[in-house]
C-alpha positions as CSV (number, residue, x, y, z in Angstrom):
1,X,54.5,-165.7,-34.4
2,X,51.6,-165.2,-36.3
3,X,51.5,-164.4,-39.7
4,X,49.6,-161.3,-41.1
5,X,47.7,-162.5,-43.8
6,X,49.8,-161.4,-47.5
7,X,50.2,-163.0,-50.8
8,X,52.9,-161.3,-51.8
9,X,56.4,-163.9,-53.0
10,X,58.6,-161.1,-51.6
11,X,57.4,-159.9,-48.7
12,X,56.3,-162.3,-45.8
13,X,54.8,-160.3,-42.4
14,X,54.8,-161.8,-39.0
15,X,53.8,-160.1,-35.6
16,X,54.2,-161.5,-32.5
17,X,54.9,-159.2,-28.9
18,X,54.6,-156.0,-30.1
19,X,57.8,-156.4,-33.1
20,X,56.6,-156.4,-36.5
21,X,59.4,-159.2,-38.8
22,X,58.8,-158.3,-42.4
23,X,61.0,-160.6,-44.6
24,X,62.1,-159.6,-47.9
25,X,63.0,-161.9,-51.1
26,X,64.2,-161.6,-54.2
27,X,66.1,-158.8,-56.0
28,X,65.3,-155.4,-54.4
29,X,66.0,-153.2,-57.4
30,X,63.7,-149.9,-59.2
31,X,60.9,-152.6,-59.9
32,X,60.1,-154.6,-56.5
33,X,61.1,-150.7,-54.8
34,X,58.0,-149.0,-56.4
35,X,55.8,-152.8,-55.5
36,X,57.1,-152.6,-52.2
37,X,57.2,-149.1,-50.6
38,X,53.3,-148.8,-49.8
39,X,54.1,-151.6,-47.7
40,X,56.7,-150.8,-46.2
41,X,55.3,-147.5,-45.2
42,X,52.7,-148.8,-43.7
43,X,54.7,-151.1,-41.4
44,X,56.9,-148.0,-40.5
45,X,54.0,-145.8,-39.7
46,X,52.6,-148.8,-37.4
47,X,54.9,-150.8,-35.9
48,X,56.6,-149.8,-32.4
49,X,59.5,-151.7,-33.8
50,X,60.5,-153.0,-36.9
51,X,62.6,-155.8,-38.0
52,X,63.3,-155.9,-41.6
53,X,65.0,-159.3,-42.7
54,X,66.6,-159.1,-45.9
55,X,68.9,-162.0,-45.6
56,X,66.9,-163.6,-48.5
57,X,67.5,-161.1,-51.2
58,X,69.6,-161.8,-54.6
59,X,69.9,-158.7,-55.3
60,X,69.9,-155.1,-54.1
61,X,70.8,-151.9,-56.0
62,X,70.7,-148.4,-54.8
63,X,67.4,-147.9,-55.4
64,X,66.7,-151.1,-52.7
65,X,69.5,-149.4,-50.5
66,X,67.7,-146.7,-50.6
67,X,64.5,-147.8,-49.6
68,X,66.2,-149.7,-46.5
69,X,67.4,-146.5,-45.7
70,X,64.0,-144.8,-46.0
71,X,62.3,-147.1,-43.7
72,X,65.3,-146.7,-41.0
73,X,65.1,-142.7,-41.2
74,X,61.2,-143.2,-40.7
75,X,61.6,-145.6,-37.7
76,X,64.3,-143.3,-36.2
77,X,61.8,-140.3,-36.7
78,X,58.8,-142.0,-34.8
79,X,60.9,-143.3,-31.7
80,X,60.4,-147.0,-33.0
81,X,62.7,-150.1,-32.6
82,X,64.8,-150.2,-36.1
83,X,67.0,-153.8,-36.9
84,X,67.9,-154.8,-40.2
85,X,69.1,-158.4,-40.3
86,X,71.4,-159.0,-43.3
87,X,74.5,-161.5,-43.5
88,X,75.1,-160.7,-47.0
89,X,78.4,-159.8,-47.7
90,X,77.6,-157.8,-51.0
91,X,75.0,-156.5,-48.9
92,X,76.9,-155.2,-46.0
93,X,79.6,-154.0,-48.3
94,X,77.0,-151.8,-50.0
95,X,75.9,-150.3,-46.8
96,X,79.9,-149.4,-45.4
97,X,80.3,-147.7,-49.0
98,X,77.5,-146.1,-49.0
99,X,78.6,-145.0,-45.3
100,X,74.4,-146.1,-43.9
101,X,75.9,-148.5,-41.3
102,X,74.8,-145.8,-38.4
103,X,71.3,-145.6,-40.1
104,X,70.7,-149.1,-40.9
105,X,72.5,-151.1,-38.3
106,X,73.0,-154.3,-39.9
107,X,72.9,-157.2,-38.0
108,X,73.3,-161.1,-39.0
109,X,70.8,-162.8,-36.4
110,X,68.7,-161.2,-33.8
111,X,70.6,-161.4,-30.3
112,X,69.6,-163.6,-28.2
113,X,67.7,-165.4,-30.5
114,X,68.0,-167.6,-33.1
115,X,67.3,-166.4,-36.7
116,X,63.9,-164.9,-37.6
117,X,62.6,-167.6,-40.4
């Protein structure tokens, strides 16, 4: 894969085939949302599909939840590839109570593939 050129601690971009991997870290609250969303914008607005790993995070509130769902809604819209990639318990539990699970699609590894690192 190769990387796009970032020095950001919590967001790491790789490209590779067409499928954009952005892979999120630390605690995705109000703060890291606002840092973020230019970003992840962009990345919507470009990529024919969009993998968003948040398997690193520590934290995410509903503003973080929020975003995710943003970016999904914004794939969706353009016709592009959506996956989220979370194995996060709290994460996932978020998502069903917040009833996202059709927008955001969790999964735990890409299939047929090992995970995205």
């Amino acid at each position: 894969m190769q990387m796009i050129p970032r020095h950001d601690p919590y967001l790491v971009v790789r490209s590779t085939g067409g499928v954009t991997v952005a892979v999120l870290s630390g605690e995705l609250d109000l703060v890291l949302v606002r840092h973020l969303r230019p970003d992840l914008d962009a990345l919507v607005r470009e990529s024919d599909a969009l993998t968003v790993d948040v398997r690193r995070l520590t934290f995410c509130d509903a503003t973080g939840l929020g975003l995710l769902a943003h970016c999904a809604g914004g794939a969706q819209r353009r016709g592009a590839r959506w996956r989220l990639l979370c194995d996060q318990p709290w994460i996932l539990r978020l998502i069903r109570l917040t009833a996202l699970g059709d927008l955001l699609r969790p999964e735990s590894t890409p299939p047929g593939g090992p995970a995205v690192e």
